[in-house]
N, C-alpha and C positions, 0 to 999 in steps of 0.2 A: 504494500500500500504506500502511497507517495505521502511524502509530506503537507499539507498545507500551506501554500504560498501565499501570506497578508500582506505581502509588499504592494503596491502600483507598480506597474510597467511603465516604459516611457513613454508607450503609445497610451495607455491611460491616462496618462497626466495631461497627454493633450487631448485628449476628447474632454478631459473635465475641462479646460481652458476655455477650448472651443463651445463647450454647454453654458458654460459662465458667463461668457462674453456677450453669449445670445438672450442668456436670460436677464443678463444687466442691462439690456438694448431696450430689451423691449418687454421684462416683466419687473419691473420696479415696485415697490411696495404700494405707492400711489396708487398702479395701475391696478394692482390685483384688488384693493381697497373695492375700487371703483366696477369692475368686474363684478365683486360679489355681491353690490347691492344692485347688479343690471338684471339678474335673473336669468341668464344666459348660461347655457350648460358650460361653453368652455372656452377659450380666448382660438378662435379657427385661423386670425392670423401664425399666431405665435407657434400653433402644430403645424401647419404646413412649414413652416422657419424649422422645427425641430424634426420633425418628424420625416417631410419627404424632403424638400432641400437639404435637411444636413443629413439624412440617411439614419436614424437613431427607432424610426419607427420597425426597421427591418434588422435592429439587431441581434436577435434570437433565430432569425430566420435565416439558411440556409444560401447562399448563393444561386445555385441552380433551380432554388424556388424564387428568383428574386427578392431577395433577401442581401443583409452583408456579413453573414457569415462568421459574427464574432459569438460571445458566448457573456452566460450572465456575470461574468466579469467585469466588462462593459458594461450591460446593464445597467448592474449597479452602481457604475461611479455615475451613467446618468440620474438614476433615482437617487442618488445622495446629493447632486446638485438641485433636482428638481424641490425636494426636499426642503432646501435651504431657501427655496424659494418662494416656497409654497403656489408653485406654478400650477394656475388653472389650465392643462392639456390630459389627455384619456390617455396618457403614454402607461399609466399599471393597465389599467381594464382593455386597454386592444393592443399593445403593443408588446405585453404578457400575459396576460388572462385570456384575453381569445386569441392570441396568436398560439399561447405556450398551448390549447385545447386543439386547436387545429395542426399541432407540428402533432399531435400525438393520434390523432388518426392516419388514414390510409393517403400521404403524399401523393399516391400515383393515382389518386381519381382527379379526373377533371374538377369536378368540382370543390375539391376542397385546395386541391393545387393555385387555382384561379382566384379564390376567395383571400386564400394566402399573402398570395402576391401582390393582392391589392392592397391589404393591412402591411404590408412591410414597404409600401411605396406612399403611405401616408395617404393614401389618395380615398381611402375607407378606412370606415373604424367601427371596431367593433366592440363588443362588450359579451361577456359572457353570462346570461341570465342567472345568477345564482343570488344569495343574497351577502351580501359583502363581510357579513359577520360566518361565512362557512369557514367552519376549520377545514385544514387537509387531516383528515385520518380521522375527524372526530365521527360517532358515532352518528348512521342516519347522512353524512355527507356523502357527494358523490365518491367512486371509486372505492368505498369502503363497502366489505362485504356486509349485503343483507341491506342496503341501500334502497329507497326508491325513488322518484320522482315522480309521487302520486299529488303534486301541484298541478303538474301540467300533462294531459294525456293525449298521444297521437290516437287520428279515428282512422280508421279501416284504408281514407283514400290519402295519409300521410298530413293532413290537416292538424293542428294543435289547439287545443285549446285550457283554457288553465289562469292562474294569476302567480306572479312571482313578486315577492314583494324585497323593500330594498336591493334594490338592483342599483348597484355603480357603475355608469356609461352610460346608462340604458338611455337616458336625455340627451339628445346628442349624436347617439350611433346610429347609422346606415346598415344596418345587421346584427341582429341578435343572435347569440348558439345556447341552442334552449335543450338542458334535460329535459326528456319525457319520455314513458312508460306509455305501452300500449300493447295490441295485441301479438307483435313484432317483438316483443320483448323492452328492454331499457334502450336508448338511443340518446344521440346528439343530435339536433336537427340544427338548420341556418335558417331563420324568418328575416324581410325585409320588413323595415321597422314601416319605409312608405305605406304598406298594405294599410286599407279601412278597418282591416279587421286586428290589426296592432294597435295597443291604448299604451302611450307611455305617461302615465303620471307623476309628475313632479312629488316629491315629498319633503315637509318641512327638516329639512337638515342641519346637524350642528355647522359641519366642516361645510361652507358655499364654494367652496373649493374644487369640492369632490362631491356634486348632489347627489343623493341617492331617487330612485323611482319605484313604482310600482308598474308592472310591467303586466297586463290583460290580454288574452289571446283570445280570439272567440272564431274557431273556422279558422284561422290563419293557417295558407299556405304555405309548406317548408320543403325542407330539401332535407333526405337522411344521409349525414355524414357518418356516423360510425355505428355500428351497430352495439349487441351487447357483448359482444366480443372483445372491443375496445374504448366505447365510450366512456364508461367507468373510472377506466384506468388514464383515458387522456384528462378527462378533466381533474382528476386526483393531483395528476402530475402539474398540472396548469395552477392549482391550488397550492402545490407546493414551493414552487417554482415564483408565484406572488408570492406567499410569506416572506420566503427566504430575502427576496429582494424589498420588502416593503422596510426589513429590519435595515436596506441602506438608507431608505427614505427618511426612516425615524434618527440615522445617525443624521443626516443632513438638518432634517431641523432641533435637535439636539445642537450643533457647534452652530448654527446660525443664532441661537437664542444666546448660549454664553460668549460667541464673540461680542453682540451687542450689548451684553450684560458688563462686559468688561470696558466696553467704549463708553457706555454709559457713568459706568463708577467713578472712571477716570477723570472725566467732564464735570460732572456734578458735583459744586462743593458745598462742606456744611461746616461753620465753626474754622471755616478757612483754608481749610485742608479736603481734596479729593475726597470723596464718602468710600471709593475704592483701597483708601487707604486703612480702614477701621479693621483691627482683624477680627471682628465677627463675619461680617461680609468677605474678605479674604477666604476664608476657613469654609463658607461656603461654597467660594466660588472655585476652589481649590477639590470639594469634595465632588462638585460637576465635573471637573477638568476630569480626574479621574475616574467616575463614572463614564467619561463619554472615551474613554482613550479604551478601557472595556469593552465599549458599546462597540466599536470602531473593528476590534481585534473578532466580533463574536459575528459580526456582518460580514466582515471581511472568508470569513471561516467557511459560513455558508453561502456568501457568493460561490468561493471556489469550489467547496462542494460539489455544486449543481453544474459550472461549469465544467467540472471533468469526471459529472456522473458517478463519485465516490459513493460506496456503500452506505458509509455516516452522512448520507446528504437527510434524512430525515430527523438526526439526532442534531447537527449543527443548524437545519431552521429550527426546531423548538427550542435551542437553549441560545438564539440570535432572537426568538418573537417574544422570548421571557422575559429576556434583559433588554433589549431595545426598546420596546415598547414603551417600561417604566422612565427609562432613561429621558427618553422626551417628552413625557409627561414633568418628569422632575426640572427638567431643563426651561419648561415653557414653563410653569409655574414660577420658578425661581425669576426667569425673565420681569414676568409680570410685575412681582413682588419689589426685585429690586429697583425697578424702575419708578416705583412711588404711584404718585397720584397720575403721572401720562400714562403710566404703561397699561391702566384699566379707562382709556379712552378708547372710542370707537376710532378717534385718527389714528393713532400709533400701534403699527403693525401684530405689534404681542400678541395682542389677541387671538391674531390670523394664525400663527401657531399652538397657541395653546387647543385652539379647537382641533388643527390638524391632527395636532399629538393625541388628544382625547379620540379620534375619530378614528386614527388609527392603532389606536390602543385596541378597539374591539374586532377589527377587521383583519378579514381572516384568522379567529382565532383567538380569546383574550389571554392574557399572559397566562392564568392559571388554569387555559387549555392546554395550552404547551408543557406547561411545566406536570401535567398531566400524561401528556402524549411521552414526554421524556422520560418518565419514572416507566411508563410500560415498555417505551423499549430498552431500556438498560436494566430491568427486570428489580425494578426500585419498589419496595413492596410497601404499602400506605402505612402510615403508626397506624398504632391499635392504640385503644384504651387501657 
C-alpha cells in the first residue's frame, strides 16, 4: 500500500492560483452579498468562467469522455478555494455529484457518454436528486444494501414519478439523475428539468449559497442509465466521493474565516494596543490555527485516497467529514465573535460563512454519522453501560 501524499504539486499550486485569481475577479464578498438576496440559484457568469472556460467542471472526468483527466486531487484544491469563497456555482452537485454518478455507470452507452460530456464542458449541469443531508454508507442510503428509492417510482413505460425533497442543484440544473425503484428493479434515470411535468421548488435555506429544492415528478419522462446492477453502487461512490471533497471545502472556509480573524485583530484597537494583541484572543486564535492545520492534513488524506482508489478511501472520508466539519463550524463562529459588533451584520461577510459551515456541517453526512460509519469499519465497538 502507498503512502499518503498531503503535499500540493506544483501543478496544484497553480490551478489554486488560477481558481483565486478568478474568484477574486469576479466573486468578491460584495458580490456574493448581493447574489444571495437576488434569489437566483447560482452566479451563471462566474461557472461558465470556472467551469467551461477554465476546464474545472471536467475535472473528475476522463479525457476520452471529454473531460480533463485529472483526479480528486485537483478537485479539491478547487473546492478549498471555492470554499474560501463561499462561491455561488453547482461545481459539488454537477461537477461531483452527478458527474462522480455518471462516471460510475456504463461509459460506453451513448447516453450516458453524451450527458457526461456535457457536465464536464460546463455547458450542463446537473444535480443528482438525492437529499443533500444522504450519508455515503448510512443506513437506507443509496448503494447500501437493502436500500430503496420508494420516493420516487419508475411506471411500466420508464416514466417517474415521486417527490425528493432537499435537493442541492436541483434550482438551476438542466438535468436531474433521479433514484427510483420500479418494476425493473432499482435504477438511475436522467429527467430534463424543462419537462411540465418537473416541479423544482425552491426551499427556504440556511446557506443562499447552496439553495436547496424540492424536486416533484408527476409522469416525467426519463432515460435509464444504470440498472440494479450498478446504480446502487454508482451513486454510493458519487456520495462518497462528495464527502471526501466537501471536507476540502470546509478547510477553505475554515482558513478564510481565521485569516480574517487575524487581519481583523490586528487592525482593531482597544486601550491602545491591537485587540490581537491580548493573549486571551491569541490563545484562541492559536487553538484554530491548529485545528485547521489538522483539518488540512485529514482533507488532504482523503483527497488522495479517492484519487488513487486506496482501500482506506472510506475510512479517511469519515474521519476528514468528522473533523472538518467541526472545524469550520468553530472557525466561522470564532470569526463572528471576534469581530464584535460588525461581524453579526448583514454587510460583513461572516455571516456568509458561518451559514456555509452550519450547512455543511449536515451535508452528506453529520459528523456523528461518520464518526459512526468509522467505528464500524475499524471494528470500534460502542461503550456499554
Amino acid at each position: 500500500m502507498s503512502t499518503p501524499d498531503l503535499l500540493y504539486t506544483e501543478a496544484e499550486e497553480d490551478l489554486r492560483a488560477a481558481v483565486r485569481s478568478l474568484l477574486t475577479d469576479h466573486c468578491p464578498p460584495a458580490a456574493v452579498l448581493s447574489r444571495a438576496e437576488s434569489g437566483r440559484a447560482y452566479d451563471g457568469a462566474l461557472w461558465r468562467a470556472l467551469g467551461a472556460d477554465m476546464g474545472a467542471a471536467g475535472l473528475l472526468v476522463p479525457d476520452k469522455l471529454g473531460g480533463q483527466g485529472a483526479t480528486a486531487r485537483e478537485a479539491a484544491v478547487v473546492m478549498e478555494e471555492l470554499g474560501r469563497a463561499v462561491a455561488p456555482v453547482p461545481y459539488l452537485t454537477s461537477a461531483v455529484l452527478a458527474a462522480g454518478a455518471l462516471l460510475g455507470c456504463d461509459t460506453g452507452q451513448d447516453a450516458v457518454a453524451r450527458l457526461l460530456g456535457a457536465l464536464a464542458e460546463g455547458r450542463t449541469v446537473g444535480a443528482l436528486a438525492v437529499p443533500l443531508s444522504t450519508a455515503p454508507g448510512a443506513p437506507g442510503a443509496p448503494g447500501v444494501p437493502g436500500a430503496s428509492a420508494a420516493t420516487v417510482r419508475a411506471d411500466g413505460d420508464g416514466a417517474l414519478s415521486g417527490q425528493v425533497s432537499g435537493v442541492a442543484g436541483a434550482a438551476g440544473a438542466d438535468v436531474l439523475l433521479v433514484p427510483a425503484a420500479g418494476a425493473d428493479g432499482y435504477g438511475l434515470y436522467a429527467v430534463e428539468t424543462a419537462e411540465t411535468s418537473v416541479s423544482v421548488e425552491p426551499l427556504t435555506s440556511l446557506d443562499l449559497t447552496r439553495p436547496l429544492a424540492a424536486v416533484t415528478l408527476t409522469g416525467a419522462p426519463a432515460r435509464r442509465l444504470a440498472g440494479d446492477d450498478r446504480a446502487g453502487a454508482a451513486i454510493g461512490r458519487a456520495l462518497l466521493t462528495g464527502a471526501g471533497l466537501l471536507a476540502s471545502e470546509q478547510l477553505g472556509v475554515a482558513e478564510w474565516c481565521l485569516t480574517e480573524t487575524v487581519r481583523h485583530t490586528k487592525e482593531r484597537h482597544q486601550f491602545g494596543r491591537p485587540v490581537g494583541s491580548f493573549q486571551a484572543l491569541k490563545h484562541r486564535m492559536a487553538t484554530l490555527w491548529l485545528e485547521l492545520v489538522q483539518a488540512r492534513a485529514t482533507a488532504r488524506y482523503a483527497a488522495d485516497a479517492l484519487a488513487t482508489d486506496s482501500p482506506d478511501t472510506p475510512v479517511a472520508v469519515a474521519v476528514a467529514q468528522a473533523h472538518c466539519a467541526q472545524v469550520a463550524v468553530h472557525a466561522a463562529e470564532e470569526c463572528v465573535q471576534l469581530h464584535g459588533g460588525i461581524g453579526m451584520t448583514w454587510e460583513h461577510p461572516a455571516h456568509l460563512y458561518l451559514k456555509r459551515a452550519k450547512s455543511d456541517e449536515i451535508a452528506l453526512g453529520t459528523p456523528g454519522r461518520h464518526r459512526q460509519t468509522l467505528a464500524g469499519l475499524v471494528d470500534l465497538a460502542a461503550p456499554t453501560g
